[in-house]
C-alpha positions as CSV (number, residue, x, y, z in Angstrom):
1,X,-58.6,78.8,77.0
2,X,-59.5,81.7,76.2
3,X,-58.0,81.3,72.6
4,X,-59.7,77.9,71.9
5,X,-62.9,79.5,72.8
6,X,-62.2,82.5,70.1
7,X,-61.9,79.9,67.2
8,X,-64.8,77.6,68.5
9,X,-67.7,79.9,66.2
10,X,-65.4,79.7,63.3
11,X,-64.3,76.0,63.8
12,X,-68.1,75.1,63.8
13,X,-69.0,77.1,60.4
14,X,-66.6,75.1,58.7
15,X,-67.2,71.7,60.0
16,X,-70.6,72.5,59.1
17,X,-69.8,73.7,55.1
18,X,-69.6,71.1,53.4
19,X,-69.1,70.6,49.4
20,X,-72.2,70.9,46.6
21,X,-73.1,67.4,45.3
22,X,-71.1,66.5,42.6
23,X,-73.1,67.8,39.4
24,X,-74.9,71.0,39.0
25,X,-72.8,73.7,40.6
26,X,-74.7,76.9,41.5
27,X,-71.7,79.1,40.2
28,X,-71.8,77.5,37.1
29,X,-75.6,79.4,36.6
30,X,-75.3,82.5,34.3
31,X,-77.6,85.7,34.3
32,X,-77.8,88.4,32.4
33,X,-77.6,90.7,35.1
34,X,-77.1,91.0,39.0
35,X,-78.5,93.3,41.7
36,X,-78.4,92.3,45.0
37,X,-78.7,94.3,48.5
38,X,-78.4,93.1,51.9
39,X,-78.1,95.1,55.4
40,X,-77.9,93.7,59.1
41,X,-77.6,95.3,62.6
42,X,-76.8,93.8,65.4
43,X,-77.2,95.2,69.2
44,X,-75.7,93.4,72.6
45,X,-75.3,95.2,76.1
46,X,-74.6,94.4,79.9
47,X,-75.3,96.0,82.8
48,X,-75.2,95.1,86.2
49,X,-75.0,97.1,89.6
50,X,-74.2,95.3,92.4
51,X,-75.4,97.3,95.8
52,X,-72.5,96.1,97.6
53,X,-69.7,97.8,95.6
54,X,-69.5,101.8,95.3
55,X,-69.6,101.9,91.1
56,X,-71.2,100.3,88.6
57,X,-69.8,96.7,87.9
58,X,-70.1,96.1,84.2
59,X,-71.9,98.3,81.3
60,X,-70.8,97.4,78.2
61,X,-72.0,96.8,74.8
62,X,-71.6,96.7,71.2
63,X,-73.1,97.7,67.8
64,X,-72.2,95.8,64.6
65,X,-74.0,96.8,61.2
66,X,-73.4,96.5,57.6
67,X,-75.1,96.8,54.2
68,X,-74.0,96.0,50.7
69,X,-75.3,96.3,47.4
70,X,-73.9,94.9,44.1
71,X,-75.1,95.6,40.3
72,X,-73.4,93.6,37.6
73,X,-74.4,94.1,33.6
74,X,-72.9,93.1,30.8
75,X,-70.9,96.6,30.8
76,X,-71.3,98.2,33.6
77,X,-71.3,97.6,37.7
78,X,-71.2,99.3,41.0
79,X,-70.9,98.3,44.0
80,X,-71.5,100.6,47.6
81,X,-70.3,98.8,50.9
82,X,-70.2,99.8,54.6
83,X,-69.1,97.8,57.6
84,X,-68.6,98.7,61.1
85,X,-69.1,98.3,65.1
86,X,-68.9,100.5,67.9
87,X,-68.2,99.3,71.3
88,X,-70.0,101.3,74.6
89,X,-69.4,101.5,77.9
90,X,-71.6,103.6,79.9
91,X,-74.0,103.5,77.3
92,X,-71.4,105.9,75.3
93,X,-69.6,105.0,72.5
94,X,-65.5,103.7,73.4
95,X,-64.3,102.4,70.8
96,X,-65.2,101.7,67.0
97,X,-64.1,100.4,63.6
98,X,-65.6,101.4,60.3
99,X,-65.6,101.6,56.4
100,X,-67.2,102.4,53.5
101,X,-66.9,102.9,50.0
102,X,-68.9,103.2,46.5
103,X,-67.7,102.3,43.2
104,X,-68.2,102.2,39.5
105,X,-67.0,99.5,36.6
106,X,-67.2,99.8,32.9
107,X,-66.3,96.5,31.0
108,X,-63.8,96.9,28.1
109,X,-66.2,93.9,26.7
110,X,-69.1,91.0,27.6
111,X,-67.2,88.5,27.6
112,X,-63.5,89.2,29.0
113,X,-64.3,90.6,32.8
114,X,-61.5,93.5,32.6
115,X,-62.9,96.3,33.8
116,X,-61.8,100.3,34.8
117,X,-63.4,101.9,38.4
118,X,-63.6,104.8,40.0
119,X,-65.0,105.3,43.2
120,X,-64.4,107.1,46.7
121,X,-63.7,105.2,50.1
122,X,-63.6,106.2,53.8
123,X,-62.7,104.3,57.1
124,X,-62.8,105.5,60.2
125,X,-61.4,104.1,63.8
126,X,-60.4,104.6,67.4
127,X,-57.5,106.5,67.4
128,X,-58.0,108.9,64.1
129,X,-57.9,112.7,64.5
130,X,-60.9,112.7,61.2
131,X,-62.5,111.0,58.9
132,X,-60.3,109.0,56.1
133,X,-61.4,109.9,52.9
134,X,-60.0,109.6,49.2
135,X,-60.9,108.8,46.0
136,X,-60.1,105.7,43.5
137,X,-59.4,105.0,40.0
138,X,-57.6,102.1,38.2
139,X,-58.0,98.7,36.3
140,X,-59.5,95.0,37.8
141,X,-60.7,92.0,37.0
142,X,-63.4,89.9,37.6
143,X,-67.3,89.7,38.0
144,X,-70.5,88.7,40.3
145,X,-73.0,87.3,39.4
146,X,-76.9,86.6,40.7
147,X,-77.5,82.6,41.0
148,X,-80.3,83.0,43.1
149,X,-82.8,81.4,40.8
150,X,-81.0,78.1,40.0
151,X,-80.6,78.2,44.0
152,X,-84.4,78.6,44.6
153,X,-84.9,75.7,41.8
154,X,-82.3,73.3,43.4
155,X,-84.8,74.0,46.7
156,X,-88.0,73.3,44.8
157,X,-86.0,70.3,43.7
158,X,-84.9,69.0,46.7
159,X,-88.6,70.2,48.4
160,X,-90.7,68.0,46.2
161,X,-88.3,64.7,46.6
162,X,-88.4,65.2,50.4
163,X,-92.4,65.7,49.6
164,X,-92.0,62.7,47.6
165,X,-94.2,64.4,45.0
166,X,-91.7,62.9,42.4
167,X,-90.6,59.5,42.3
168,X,-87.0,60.3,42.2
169,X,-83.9,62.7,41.2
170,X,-84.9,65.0,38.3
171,X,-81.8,65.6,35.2
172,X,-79.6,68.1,36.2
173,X,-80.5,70.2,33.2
174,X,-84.6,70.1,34.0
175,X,-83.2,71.6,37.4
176,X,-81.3,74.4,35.6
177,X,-84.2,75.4,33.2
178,X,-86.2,75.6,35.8
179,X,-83.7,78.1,37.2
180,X,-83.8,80.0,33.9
181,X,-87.3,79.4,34.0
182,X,-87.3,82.0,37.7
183,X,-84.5,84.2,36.3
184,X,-87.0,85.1,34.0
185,X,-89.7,86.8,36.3
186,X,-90.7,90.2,35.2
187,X,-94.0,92.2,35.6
188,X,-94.5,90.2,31.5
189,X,-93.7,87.3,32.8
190,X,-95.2,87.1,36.2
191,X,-95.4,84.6,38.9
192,X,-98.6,82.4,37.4
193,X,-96.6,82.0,34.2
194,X,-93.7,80.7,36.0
195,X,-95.2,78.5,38.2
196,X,-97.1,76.8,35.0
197,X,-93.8,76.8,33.2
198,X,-91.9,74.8,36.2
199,X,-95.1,72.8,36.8
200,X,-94.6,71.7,33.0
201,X,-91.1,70.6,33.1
202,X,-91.5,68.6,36.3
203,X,-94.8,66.6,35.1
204,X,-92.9,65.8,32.0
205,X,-89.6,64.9,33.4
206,X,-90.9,62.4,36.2
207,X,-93.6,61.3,34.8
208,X,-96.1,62.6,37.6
209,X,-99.1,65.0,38.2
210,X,-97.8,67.7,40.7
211,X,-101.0,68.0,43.3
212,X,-101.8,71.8,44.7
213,X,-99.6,71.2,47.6
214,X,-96.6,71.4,45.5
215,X,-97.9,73.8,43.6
216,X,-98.2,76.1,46.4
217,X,-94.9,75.5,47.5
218,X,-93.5,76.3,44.0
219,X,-95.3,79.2,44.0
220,X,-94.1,80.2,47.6
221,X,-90.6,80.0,46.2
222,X,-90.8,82.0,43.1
223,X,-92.5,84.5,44.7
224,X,-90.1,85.0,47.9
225,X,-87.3,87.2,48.4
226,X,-84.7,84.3,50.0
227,X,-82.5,82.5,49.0
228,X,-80.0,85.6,47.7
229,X,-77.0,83.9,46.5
230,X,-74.4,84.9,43.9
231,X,-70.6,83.8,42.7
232,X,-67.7,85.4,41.4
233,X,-64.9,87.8,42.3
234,X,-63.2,90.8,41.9
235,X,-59.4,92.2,42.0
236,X,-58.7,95.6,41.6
237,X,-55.3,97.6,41.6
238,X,-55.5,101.5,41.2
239,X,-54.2,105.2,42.9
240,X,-55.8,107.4,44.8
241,X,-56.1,111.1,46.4
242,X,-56.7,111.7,50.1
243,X,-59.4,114.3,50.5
244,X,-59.0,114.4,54.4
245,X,-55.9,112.5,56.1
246,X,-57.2,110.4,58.7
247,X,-54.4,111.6,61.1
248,X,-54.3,115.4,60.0
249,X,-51.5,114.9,57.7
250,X,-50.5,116.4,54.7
251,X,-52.8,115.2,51.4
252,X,-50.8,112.8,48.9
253,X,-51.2,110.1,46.5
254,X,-52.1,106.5,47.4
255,X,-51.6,103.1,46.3
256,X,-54.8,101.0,46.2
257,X,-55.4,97.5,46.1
258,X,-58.6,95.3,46.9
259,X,-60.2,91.7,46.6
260,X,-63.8,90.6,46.8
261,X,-65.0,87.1,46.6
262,X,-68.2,85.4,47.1
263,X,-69.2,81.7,47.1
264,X,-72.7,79.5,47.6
265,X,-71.6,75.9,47.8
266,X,-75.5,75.1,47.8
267,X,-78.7,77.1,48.2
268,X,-78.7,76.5,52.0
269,X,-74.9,78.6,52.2
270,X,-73.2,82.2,51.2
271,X,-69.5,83.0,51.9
272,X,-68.0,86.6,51.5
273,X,-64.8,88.2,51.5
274,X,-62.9,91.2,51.8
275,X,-59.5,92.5,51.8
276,X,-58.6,96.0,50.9
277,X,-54.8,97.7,51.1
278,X,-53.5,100.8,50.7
279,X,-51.3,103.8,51.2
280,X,-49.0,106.2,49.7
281,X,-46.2,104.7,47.8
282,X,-44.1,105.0,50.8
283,X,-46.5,101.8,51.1
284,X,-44.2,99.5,53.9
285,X,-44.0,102.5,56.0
286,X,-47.1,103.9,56.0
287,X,-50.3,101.5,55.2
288,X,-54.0,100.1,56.2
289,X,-55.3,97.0,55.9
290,X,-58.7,96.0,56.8
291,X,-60.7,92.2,55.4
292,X,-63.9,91.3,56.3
293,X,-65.3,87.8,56.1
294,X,-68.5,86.3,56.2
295,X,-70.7,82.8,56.1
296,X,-74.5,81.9,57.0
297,X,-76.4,78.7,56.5
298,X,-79.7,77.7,56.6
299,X,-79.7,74.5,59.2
300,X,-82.3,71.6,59.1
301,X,-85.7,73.1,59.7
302,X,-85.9,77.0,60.6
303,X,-82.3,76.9,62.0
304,X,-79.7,79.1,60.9
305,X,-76.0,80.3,61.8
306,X,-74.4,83.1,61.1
307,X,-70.5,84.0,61.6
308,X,-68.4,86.9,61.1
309,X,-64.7,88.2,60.7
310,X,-63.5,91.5,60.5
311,X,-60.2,93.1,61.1
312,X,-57.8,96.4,60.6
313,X,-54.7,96.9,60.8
314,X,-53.0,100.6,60.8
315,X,-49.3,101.3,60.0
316,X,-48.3,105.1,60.6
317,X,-44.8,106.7,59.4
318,X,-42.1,105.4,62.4
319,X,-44.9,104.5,64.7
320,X,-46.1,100.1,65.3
321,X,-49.0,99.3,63.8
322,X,-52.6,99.0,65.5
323,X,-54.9,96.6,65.0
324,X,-58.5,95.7,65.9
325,X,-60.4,92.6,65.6
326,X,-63.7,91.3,65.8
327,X,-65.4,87.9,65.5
328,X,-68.9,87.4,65.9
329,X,-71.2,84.1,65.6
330,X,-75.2,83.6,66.4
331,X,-77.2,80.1,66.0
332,X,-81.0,80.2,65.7
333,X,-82.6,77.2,66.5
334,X,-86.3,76.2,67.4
335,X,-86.7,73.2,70.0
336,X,-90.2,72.6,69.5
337,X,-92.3,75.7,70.3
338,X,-89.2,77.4,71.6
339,X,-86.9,79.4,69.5
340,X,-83.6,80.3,70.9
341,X,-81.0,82.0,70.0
342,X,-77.5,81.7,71.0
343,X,-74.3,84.4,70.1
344,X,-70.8,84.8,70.9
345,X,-68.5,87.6,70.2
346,X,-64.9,88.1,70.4
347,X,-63.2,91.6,70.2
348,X,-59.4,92.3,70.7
349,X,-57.5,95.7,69.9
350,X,-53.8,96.5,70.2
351,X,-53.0,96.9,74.1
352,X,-55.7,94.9,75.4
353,X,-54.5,92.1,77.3
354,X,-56.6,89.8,76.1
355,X,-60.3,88.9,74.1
356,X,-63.0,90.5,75.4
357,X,-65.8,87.6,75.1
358,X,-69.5,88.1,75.4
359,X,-71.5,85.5,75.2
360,X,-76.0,85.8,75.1
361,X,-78.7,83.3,75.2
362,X,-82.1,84.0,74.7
363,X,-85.4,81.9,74.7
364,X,-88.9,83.0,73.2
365,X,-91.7,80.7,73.3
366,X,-95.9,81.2,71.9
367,X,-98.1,80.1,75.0
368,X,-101.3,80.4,73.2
């Protein structure tokens, strides 16, 4: 039961992803260059005392945080990521799983994405002596990019129909210079200058007067921070020197190997994904795996979901691997003047006997 319960969060995000219309694809978008940053925290704990019994009956808890931030150009990139949770009992940390690392890309050219890195990485988990730290060069391929302001047209787009400012669908490729038309905000090209430019290819493509309520909304749009989205991937193959042996061992070489991969199937969605391998080049023997996934959608009205994957996996020299997994999942919803918010959260480790599953629900509500 307890199994079918696990997969529920995930079985829901993907039931709920379905495929962009057929037509304008917001991968297809190209910028000139990306930069994009996010960071989340997330904090859960229970306590009860029951007077009856001679200890405390449950205190437990966990802390899950992240942040990214990507830069693309035409020659260069970097990217710094960190991921982690720490589980508490007694208000003290018990358990936790991290990892972090920074990197830099030069492109051999604009248009063919091959690239060489360098960069340094940590991770860090229940059951290292120290910190894991070494440092990364080598050779990949691939590249990210920022399609945020076709996503923010493709919602002006779909705003005014539902509006019915417009009488009906506008051409796919008034919808992507309008896209151009918000890639292009600068402190020369501010928001007024946008908002005319868009208000200019919408009058002339359906025919119709845009009133200020549209306007407004346009503006509101440009101007706003959300939707991030952004495409692409990225492989990378390399060695690397440990700097500190998470288990006290002795410093060596190490095989490196990682994948990123993002993916907005419409303005409303964003998928990521993680997977990162490595060791020395006794690699079967001795390795660690971790992968990370991610997806959140924007619902109908101010609802949203949000679900989570992350695992590692550590193999020592003549010992059985470890692992560690966590799966996390949190719907926002507003029923009328109440929002509420519901999460679940899975967490298994080698040795448990089972999931550990928490499960919150919350209601807020404005009386006056």
């Amino acid at each position: 039961m307890k199994a079918n319960r696990m997969w529920m969060c995930l079985a829901v995000s993907v039931v709920m992803l379905a495929p962009a219309a057929w037509g304008l694809s917001l991968c297809s978008y190209q910028t000139p260059e990306t930069l994009l940053m996010d960071a989340g925290t997330s904090f859960s704990y229970q306590y009860f005392d029951d007077a009856n019994t001679p200890a405390i009956d449950v205190s437990t808890g966990r802390i899950d945080f992240s942040f990214s931030r990507l830069r693309d150009t035409a020659i260069y990139g970097s990217t710094v990521r960190l991921n982690g949770q720490v589980g508490l009992t007694n208000f003290l940390p018990s358990r936790w799983m991290g990892e972090a690392d920074a990197s830099f890309r030069y492109y051999v050219s604009k248009d063919l994405p091959l690239f060489g890195f360098g960069g340094v990485h940590g991770i860090t988990t229940t059951g290292q002596t120290q910190l894991g730290l070494d440092i990364q060069s080598g050779f990949g391929f691939g590249r990210f990019k920022d399609v945020s302001p076709l996503a923010k047209a493709m919602l002006i787009h779909q705003t005014l129909r539902s509006n019915r400012a417009i009488g009906g669908p506008l051409p796919d490729s008034v919808v992507l210079s309008i896209g151009q038309a918000i890639g292009g905000l600068s402190v020369e090209n501010p928001v007024e200058n946008v908002v005319a430019t868009i208000e200019s290819l919408v009058e002339i493509a359906s025919g119709v007067q845009l009133d200020a309520r549209s306007l407004l909304m346009i503006e509101d749009v440009v101007a706003n921070t959300e939707p991030q989205r952004f495409c692409g991937f990225s492989a990378q193959a390399g060695l690397g020197y440990e700097l500190l042996d998470p288990y006290g061992g002795p410093q060596g070489f190490l095989v490196a190997l990682s994948a990123d991969a993002a993916y907005a199937p419409d303005p409303s969605g964003q998928m990521q994904g993680h997977l990162g391998f490595s060791g020395p080049f006794d690699i079967a023997d001795e390795n660690t795996l971790t992968g990370s996934f991610s997806y959140e959608i924007l619902l109908a009205g101010s609802s949203s979901l949000e679900a989570g994957y992350t695992f590692q996996r550590v193999k020592l020299a003549g010992l059985s691997p470890t692992t560690s997994h966590g799966i996390s999942c949190n719907v926002v919803f507003k029923l009328s003047s109440i929002d509420v918010l519901v999460g679940l959260s899975f967490v298994r480790s080698t040795g448990d006997p089972g999931w550990s599953v928490g499960c919150s629900i919350s209601a807020s509500m404005d009386l006056l």
